[in-house]
C-alpha positions as CSV (number, residue, x, y, z in Angstrom):
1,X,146.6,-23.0,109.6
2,X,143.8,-21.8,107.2
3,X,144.1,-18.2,106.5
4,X,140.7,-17.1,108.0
5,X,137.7,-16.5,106.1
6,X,134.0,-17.3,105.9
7,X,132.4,-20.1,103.7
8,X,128.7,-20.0,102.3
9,X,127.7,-23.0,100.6
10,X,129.4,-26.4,99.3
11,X,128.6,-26.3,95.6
12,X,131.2,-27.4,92.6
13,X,131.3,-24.0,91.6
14,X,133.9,-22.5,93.7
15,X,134.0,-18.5,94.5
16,X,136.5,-16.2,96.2
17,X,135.3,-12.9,97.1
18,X,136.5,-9.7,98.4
19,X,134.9,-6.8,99.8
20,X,134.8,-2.7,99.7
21,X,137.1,-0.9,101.4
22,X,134.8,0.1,103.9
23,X,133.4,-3.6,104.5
24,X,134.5,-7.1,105.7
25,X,133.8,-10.3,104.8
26,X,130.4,-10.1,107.2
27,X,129.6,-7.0,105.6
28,X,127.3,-7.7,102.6
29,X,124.3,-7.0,104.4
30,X,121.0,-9.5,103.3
31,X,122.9,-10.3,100.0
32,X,123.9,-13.3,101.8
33,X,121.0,-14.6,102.8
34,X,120.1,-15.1,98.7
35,X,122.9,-17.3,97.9
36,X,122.7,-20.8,96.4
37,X,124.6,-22.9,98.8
38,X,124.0,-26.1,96.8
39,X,125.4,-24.5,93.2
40,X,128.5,-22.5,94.7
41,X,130.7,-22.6,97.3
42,X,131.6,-18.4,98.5
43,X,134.7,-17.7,100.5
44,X,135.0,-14.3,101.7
45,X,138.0,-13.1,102.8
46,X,138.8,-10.3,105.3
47,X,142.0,-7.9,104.1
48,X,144.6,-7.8,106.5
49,X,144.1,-5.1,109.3
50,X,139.9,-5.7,108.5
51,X,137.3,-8.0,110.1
52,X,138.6,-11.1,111.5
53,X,141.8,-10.5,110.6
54,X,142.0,-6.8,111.9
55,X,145.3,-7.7,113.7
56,X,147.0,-9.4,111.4
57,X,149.5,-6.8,110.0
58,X,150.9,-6.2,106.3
59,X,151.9,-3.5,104.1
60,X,148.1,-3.2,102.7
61,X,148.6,-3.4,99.0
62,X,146.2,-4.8,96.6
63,X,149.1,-7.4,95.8
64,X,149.2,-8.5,98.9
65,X,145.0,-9.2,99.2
66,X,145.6,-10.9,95.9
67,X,148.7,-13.1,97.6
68,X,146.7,-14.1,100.6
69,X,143.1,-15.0,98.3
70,X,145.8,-17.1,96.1
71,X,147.1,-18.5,99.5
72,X,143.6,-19.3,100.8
73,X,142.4,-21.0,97.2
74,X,145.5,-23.1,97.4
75,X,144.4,-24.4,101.3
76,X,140.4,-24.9,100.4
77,X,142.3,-27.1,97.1
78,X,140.5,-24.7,94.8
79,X,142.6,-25.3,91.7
80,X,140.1,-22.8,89.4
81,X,137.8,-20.4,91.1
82,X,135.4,-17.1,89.9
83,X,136.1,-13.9,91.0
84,X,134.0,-11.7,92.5
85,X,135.0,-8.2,93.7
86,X,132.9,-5.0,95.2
87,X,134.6,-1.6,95.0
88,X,138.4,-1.7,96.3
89,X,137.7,-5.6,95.8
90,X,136.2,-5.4,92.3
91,X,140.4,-3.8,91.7
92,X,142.0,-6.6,93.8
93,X,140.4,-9.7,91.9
94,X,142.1,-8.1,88.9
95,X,145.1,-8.0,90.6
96,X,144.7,-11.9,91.7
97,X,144.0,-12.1,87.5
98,X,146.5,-10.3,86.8
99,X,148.8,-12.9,88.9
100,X,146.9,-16.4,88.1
101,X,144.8,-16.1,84.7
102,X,144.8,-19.7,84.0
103,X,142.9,-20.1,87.7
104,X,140.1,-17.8,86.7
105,X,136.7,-19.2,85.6
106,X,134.9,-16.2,85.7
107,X,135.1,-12.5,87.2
108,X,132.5,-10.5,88.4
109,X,133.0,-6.6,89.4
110,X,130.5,-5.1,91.8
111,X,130.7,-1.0,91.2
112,X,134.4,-2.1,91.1
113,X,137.6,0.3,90.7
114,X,138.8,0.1,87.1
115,X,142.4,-1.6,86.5
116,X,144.0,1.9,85.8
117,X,145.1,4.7,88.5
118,X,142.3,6.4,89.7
119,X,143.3,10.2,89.2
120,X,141.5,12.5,92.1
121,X,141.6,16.5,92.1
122,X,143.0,18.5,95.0
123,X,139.4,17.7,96.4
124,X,139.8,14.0,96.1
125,X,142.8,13.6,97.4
126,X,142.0,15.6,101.1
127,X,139.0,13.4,100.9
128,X,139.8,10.1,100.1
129,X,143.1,10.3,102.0
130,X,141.7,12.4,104.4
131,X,139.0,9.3,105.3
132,X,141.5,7.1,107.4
133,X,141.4,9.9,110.4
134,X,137.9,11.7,109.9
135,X,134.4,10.5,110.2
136,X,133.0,13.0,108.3
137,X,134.9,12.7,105.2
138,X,133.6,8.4,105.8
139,X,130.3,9.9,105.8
140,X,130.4,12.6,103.0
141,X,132.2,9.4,100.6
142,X,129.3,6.7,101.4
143,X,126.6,9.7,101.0
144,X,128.3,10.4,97.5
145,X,128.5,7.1,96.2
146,X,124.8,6.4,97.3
147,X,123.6,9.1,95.4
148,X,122.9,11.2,98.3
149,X,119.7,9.4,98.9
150,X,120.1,7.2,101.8
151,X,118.7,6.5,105.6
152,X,121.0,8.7,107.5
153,X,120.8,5.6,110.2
154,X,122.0,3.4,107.2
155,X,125.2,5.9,106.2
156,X,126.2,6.5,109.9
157,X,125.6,2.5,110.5
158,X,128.2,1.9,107.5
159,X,130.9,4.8,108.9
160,X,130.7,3.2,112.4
161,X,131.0,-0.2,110.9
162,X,133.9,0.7,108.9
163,X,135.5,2.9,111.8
164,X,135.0,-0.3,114.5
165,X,136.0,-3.5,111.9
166,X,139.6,-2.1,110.2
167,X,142.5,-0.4,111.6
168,X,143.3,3.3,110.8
169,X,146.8,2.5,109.5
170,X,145.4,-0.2,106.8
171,X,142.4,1.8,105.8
172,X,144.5,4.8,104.7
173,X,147.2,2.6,103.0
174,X,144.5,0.3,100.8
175,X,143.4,3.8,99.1
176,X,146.9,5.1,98.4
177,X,147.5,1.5,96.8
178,X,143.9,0.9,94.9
179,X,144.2,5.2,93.7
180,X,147.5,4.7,91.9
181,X,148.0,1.4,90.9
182,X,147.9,0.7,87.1
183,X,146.9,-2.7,86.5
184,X,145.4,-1.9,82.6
185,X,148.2,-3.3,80.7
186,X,148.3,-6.5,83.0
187,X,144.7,-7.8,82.0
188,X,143.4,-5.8,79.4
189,X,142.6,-8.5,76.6
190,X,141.9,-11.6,79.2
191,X,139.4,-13.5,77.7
192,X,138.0,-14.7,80.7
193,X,133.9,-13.8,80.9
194,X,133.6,-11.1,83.0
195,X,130.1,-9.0,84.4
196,X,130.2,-5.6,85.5
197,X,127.6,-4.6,88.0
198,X,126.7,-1.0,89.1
199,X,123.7,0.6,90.8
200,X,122.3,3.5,88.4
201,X,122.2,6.1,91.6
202,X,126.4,5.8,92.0
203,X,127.7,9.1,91.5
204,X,131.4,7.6,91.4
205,X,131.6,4.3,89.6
206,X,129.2,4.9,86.9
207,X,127.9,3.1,83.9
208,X,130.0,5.1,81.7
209,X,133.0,4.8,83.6
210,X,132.7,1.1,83.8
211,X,132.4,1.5,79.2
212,X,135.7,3.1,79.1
213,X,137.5,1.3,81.5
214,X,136.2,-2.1,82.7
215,X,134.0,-3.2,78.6
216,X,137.5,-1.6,77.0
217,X,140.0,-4.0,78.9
218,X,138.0,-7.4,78.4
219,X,136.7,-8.7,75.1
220,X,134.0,-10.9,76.8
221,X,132.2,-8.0,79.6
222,X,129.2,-7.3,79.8
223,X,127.9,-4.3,81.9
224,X,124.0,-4.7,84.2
225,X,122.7,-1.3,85.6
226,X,120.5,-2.0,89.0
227,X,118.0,0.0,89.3
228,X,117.2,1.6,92.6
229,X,120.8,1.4,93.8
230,X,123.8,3.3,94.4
231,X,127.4,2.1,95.4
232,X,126.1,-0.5,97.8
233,X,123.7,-2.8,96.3
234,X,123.9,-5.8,98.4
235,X,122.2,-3.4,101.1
236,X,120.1,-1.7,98.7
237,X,119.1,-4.3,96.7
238,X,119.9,-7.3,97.8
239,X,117.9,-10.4,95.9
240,X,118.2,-8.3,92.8
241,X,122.2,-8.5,93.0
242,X,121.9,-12.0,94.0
243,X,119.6,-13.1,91.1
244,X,122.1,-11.1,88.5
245,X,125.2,-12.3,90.0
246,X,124.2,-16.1,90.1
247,X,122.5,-15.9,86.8
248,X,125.6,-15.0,85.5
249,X,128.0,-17.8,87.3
250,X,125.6,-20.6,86.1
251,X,125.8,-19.8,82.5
């Protein structure tokens, strides 16, 4: 049986993707509606306990995403594949690099978690691993990493979303994993091509943060700042991210 996912397009150019930690694989907004069907083939794949696969059960490790996306390349026969990962998912497609380089074509990172341990304050921690069990501390995270600037309806739309489409007990394992793993030492110098995507109103995953983490690891990055956007640009700015991302995969 196929480990279930969803498939955009039938191009040669084959594409695993995987999402935020507050999305699904259904969760990219209009961003879908801009891909090139004909030039790529997209599978997105839900993480245990999310989406489609909300009750299959795991111990909710970025390994273990990176284990099943292997497993899922291997049953669509997708010997080499890009990479494309937002958030929590821009640190799990290193994780699947750091496991099967030679599969890699290229990787793309979409305001994506650097490779390292993620080191939060007092603060940080009651927030972030507070999230699993209160709203609020959902709501205050997506209003951070939007800038503060967002529809309310949008923010409360994304909470709900991510409060109805994964299960309490993954969501607050995932961040515990994707906080303190270390993955630096695994991929830095991988000489795949890699792009690094972030929206210039992200008060978290900044443009700087991405030159001393994600432009230090890999000799062939390059970073793109989208204007007008915060943490979620395939909701804020959908065609834009499309037309960067695709530009980049065709090269």
């Amino acid at each position: 049986m196929t480990t279930q996912h969803r498939l955009i397009g039938s191009g040669d150019h084959k594409v695993l993707v995987l999402h935020d930690w507050f999305g699904t694989s259904s969760g990219w907004g209009p961003f879908l509606d801009y891909l090139d069907g004909e030039t790529f083939s997209y599978a997105f794949l839900d993480y245990r306990g999310y989406g489609d696969r909300k009750h299959v059960t795991g111990i909710y490790t970025l390994a273990e995403i990176a284990d099943d996306a292997l497993t899922l390349a291997d049953e669509l026969d997708w010997e080499r594949f890009s990479l494309v990962g937002h958030s929590m998912g821009g640190k799990a497609v290193q994780q699947v690099l750091a496991q099967a380089p030679q599969r890699v074509r290229k990787l793309v990172g979409i305001a994506p978690v650097p490779a390292g341990a993620y080191p939060l304050d007092a603060d940080g921690e009651a927030l972030f691993y507070g999230a699993a069990q209160d709203r609020d501390k959902r709501r205050a995270i997506v209003d951070l990493v939007t800038g503060q600037r967002a529809s309310p309806v949008w923010v409360d739309l994304m909470v709900d979303r991510s409060l109805e489409c994964s299960t309490r007990e993954a969501f607050g394992s995932y961040v515990k994993d994707w906080v303190t793993a270390d993955l630096a030492e695994q991929i830095t110098g991988q000489p795949v091509p890699v792009k690094v995507i972030v929206g210039e109103h992200d008060l978290a995953l900044t443009a700087d943060a991405m030159r001393a983490t994600w432009l230090t690891h890999y000799p062939n990055a390059e970073l793109e700042e989208i204007a007008n956007s915060g943490h979620y640009p395939m909701h804020e700015t959908p065609v834009a991210l499309a037309t960067t991302l695709e530009t980049f995969l065709r090269v």
